[in-house]
Residue, then its C-alpha position, 0 to 999 in steps of 0.5 A: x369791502x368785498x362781495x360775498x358772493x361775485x358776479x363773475x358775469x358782468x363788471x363790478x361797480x366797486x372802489x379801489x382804496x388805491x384811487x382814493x386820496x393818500x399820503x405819498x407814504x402810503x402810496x409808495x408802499x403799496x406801489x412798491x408791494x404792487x410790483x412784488x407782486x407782479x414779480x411773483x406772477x410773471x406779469x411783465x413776460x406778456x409784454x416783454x415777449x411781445x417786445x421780443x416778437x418785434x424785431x425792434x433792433x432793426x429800426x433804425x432809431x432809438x425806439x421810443x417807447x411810453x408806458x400809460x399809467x405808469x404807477x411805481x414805474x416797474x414796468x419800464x425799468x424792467x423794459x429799459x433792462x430788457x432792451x440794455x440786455x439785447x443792446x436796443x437803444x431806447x427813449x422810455x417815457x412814464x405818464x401818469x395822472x397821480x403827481x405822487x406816482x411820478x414822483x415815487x417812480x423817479x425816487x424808485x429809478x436809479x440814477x443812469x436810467x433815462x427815463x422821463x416820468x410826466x405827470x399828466x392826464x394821458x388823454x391830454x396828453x400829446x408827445x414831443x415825438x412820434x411814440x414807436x409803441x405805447x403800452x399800459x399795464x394794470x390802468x384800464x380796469x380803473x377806466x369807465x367802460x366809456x373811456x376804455x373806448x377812448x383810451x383804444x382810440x387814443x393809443x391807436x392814434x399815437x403808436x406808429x408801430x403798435x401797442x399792448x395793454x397788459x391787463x387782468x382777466x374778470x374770472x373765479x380762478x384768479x379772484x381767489x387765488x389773489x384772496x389766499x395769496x394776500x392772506x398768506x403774504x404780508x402785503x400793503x392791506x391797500x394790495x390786498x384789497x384791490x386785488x381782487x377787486x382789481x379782478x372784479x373790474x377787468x373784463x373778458x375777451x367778448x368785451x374787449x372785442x366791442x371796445x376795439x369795434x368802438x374804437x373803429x379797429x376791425x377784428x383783424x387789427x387786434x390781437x386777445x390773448x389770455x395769459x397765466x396766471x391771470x392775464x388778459x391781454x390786448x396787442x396791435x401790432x402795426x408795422x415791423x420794423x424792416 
């Protein structure tokens, strides 16, 4: 249930429906309303233009690529069209701990495409090969404040280029802009709900530069920047490629 009255200033301690246990039916209309929704509010261009800021044509070598919580498995659908469009070869991994998920996102991925969905818990996680860049969208706001530390920590570690966490911003503006659109759309009610508290979960820029200073990052590693509508995003990037 959602507060009444939000408190904007400090993260919520709230439960998302979409954590709890469902049927593989329920989660896949929910997933599936989740990326129309991302579709509607551009949340892919944050990551895709970073993609673009690389230069990732120039390295040499298919560029390997996984994507942290990879949910209905949008996100790197959308990533494999965008490198087909600029004729980027790429090896595209999903991980993510929900065996449901990964099943959804295979069943949602057309027969050509190659990526590989991996049911498994991200932080036991090792790849079969070096990751060039590691990315995650809409996972960090389900993390204890404790594990965003770790997740930083561990995707620093395993991405020899850099990586990019596409998140959500804690603030009024997209809080209720989130309530009237899933009043006025026909979304999965578990979509509805978790909206806003996906929100209410998220965090601002100050917290996000603690959790890097944890992780052992120095200011200048990182980079926050804010996106509209609504985003909040974290990025690194390592190396260009030559």
């Amino acid at each position: 249930m959602l507060p009444e009255r939000p408190d904007f200033g400090r993260r919520a301690q709230l439960t998302e429906w979409m954590d709890e246990p469902c049927s593989r039916e329920e989660l896949r209309a929910c997933l599936r309303d989740l990326a129309r929704v991302n579709t509607w509010l551009m949340a892919y261009r944050p990551l895709l233009s970073w993609l673009d800021s690389l230069d990732l044509a120039r390295l040499g070598e298919p560029v390997r690529i996984l994507d942290v919580g990879s949910g209905y498995g949008d996100v790197l659908r959308r990533i494999e069209r965008w490198a087909r469009g600029r004729g980027i070869a790429v090896e595209l991994t999903g991980i993510d701990l929900n065996r449901d998920s990964v099943a959804i996102a295979a069943e949602a991925t057309a027969a050509p495409s190659a990526i590989e969905w991996v049911n498994a818990d991200a932080f036991a996680y090792v790849p079969a090969k070096p990751q060039h860049l590691v990315v995650s969208s809409l996972f960090t706001h389900h993390l204890p404040d404790a594990e965003v530390v770790q997740f930083v920590r561990w995707i620093d570690e395993r991405a020899t280029v850099g990586w990019f966490i596409n998140d959500l911003v804690r603030h009024p503006t997209p809080y209720y802009l989130f309530r009237l659109l899933g009043w006025g759309t026909r979304l999965h009610p578990f979509v509805r709900h978790d909206g806003p508290i996906s929100i209410l979960r998220a965090f601002v820029p100050e917290e996000w530069r603690g959790f890097c200073a944890e992780a052992g990052l120095r200011e200048q590693d990182v980079t926050i920047r804010g996106y509209t509508p609504g985003k909040l995003c974290v990025m690194r990037t390592k190396q260009r490629p030559q």
